[in-house]
C-alpha positions in Angstrom: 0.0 0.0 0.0 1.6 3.5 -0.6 1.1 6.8 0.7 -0.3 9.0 -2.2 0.1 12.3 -0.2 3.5 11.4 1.0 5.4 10.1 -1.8 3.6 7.1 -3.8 7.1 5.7 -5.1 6.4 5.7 -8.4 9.9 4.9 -10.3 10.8 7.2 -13.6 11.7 4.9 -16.3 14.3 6.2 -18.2 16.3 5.0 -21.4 14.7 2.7 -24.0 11.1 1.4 -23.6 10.9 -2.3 -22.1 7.7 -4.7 -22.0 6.2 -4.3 -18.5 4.5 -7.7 -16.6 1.1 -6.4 -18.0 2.3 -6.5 -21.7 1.9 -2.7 -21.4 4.2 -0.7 -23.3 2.6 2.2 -24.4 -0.2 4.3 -21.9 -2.4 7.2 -23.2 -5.2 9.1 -21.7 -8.1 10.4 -23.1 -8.5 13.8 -23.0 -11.8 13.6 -20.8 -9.5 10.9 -18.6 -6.7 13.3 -18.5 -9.2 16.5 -17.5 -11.2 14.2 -14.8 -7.6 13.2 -13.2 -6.6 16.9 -12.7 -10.1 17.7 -11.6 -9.8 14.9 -9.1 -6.3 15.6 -8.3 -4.8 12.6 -9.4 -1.6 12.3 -11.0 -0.6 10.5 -13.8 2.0 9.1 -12.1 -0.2 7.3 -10.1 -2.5 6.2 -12.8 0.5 4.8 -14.5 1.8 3.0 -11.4 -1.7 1.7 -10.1 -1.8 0.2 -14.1 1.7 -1.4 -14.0 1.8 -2.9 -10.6 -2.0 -3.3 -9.8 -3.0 -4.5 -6.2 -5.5 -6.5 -8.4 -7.1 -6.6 -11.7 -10.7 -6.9 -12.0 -13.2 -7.1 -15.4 -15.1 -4.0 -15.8 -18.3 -3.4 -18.2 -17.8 -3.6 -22.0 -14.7 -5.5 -21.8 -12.8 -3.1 -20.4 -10.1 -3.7 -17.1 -10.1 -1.9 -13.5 -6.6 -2.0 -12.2 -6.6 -1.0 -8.3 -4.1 0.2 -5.6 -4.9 0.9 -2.4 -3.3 4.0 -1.4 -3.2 5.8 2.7 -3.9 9.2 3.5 -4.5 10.6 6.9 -4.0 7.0 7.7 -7.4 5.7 6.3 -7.4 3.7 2.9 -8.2 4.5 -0.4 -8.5 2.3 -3.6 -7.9 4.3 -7.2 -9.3 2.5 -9.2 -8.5 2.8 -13.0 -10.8 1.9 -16.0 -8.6 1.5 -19.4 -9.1 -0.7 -22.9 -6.4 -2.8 -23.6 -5.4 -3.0 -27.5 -2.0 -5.0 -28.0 0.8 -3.5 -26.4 -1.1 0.1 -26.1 -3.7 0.8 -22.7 -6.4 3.5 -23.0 -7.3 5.2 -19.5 -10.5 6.0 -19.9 -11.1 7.0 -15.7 -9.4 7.1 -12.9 -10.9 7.4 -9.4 -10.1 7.1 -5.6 -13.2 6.0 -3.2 -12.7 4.8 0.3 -15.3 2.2 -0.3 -12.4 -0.4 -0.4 -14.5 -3.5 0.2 -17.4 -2.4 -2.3 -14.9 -2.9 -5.0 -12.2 -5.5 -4.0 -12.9 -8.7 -4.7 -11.8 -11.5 -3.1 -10.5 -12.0 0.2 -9.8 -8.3 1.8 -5.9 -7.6 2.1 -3.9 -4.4 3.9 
């Protein structure tokens, strides 16, 4: 879980691209995405890093994935969630959100 007021540890990768886990190689925003984040106050740092090393992956509605990270602040948990299309190599955020309804959204057996 990381801290996404104090610091969320979200590595800059430098030098030549490289396939990630995911298969992700490429991520773009659309511009509503992009305007909703800033709205929200989310960077895309975060976005990128709750997409490349997800606390969990679940299926969203028309086919499309919710990665989630569970973040602190204040010392009470958060989950951003992010809704993106995956096509190849390339992901499409479409949303990105945080809600402290943790539970409503993880599935599975709840983890810390």
């Amino acid at each position: 879980m990381a801290d996404f007021w104090g610091g969320v540890g979200c590595a800059q990768r430098s030098g030549p691209r490289k396939e990630t886990d995911c298969g992700v190689q490429t991520i773009e925003f659309i511009p509503i995405a992009k305007r909703k984040c800033r709205k929200r106050g989310i960077d895309e740092g975060w976005v990128r890093e709750t997409i490349l090393n997800p606390d969990q992956k679940v299926k969203g509605y028309a086919g499309r994935m919710v990665a989630q990270k569970k973040y602190l602040r204040g010392g009470k948990e958060y989950l951003l969630r992010v809704v993106s299309e995956e096509h190849g190599e390339s992901c499409i955020v479409v949303s990105a959100y945080f809600t402290s309804k943790v539970e409503r959204y993880w599935q599975g057996k709840a983890s810390s």
